[in-house]
C-alpha positions in Angstrom: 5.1 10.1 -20.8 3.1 7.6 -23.0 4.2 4.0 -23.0 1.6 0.4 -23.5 0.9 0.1 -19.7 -0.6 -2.5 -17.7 -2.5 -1.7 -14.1 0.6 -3.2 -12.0 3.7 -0.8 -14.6 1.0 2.1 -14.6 0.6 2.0 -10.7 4.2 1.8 -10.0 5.3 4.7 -12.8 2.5 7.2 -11.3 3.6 6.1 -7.5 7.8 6.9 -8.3 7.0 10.0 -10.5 4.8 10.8 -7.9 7.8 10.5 -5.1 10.6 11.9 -7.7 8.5 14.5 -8.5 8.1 18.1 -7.8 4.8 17.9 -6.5 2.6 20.9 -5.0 -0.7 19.5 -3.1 -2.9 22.3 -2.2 -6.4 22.2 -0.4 -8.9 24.5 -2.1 -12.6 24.8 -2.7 -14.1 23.3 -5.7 -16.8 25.7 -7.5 -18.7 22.6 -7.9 -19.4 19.4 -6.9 -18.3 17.2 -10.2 -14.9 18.9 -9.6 -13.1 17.2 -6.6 -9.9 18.3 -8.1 -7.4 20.2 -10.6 -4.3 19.8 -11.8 -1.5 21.9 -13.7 1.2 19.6 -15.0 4.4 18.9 -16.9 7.4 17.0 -18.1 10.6 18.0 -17.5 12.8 15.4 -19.5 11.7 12.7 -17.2 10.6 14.2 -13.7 7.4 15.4 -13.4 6.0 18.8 -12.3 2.6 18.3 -10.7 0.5 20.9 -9.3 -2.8 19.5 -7.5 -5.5 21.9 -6.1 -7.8 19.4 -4.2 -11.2 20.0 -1.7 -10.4 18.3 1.0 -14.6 18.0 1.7 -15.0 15.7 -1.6 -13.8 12.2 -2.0 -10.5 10.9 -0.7 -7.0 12.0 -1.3 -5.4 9.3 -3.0 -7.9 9.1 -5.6 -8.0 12.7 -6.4 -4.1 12.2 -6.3 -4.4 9.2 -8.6 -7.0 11.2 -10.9 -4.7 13.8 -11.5 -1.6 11.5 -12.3 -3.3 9.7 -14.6 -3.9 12.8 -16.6 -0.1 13.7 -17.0 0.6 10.2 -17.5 -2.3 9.3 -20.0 -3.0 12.6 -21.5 -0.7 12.0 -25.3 -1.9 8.3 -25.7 -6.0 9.1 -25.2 -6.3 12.8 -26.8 -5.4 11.2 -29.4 -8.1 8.8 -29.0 -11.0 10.7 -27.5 -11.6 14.5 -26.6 -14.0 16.0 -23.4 -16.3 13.8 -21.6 -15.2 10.5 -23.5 -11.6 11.4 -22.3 -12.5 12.4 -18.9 -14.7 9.1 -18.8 -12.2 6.6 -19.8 -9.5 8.3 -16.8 -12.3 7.6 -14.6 -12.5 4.0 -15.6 -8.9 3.5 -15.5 -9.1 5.4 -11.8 -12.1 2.6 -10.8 -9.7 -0.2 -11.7 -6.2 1.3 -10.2 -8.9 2.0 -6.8 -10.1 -1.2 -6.9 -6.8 -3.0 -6.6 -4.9 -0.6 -4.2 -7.9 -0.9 -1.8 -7.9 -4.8 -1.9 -3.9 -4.8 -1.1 -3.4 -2.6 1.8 0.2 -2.7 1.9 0.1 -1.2 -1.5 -2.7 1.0 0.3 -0.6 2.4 2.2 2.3 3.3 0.5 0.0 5.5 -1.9 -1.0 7.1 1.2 2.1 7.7 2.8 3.2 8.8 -0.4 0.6 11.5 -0.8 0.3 12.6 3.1 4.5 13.3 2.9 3.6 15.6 0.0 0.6 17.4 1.8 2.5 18.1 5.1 5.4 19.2 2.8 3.4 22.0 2.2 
């Protein structure tokens, strides 16, 4: 899904495809510390299909959820744009600013994670 996004449309499109979605959330080991998690995703017409594979023993949960989200949702509009590191660099930015306003609104704060602790107990 690729449209021009903001940091308030991009929170709320990741949060409801999030919620919509079919969404697997996993605990498993990382081989390494860089790695905090891994996702296997995809579009089907407009609900998503997300698989996340997270260690529970690095960072927090909704980040690594938020991480992963903004690969399926970013991933058209910025390989066209950058490829490896860059790409992974410029989620990570995008991740710092989408942290740094759902931690300074805690009712937004906590619907992220009740959002993402309804899908872990699901499992």
């Amino acid at each position: 899904m690729s449209a021009p996004y903001d940091r308030p449309a991009l929170l709320r499109q990741m949060l409801d495809s999030f919620k919509r979605g079919v969404v697997t959330v996993t605990e498993a080991a990382m081989p390494s510390n860089d790695c905090e998690a891994t996702v296997a995703w995809e579009w089907v017409g407009s609900r998503l299909h997300l698989d996340v594979r997270r260690d529970g023993s690095q960072g927090g949960y909704v980040r690594q959820i938020l991480h992963e989200l903004l690969h399926a949702h970013l991933h058209d509009s910025l390989r066209e744009l950058l490829k490896g590191e860059l790409h992974e660099g410029a989620l990570r930015g995008i991740e710092d600013a989408c942290m740094k306003h759902i931690d300074k609104h805690p009712r937004t704060h906590d619907r992220w994670r009740k959002a993402v602790t309804e899908k872990m107990e699901a499992e």
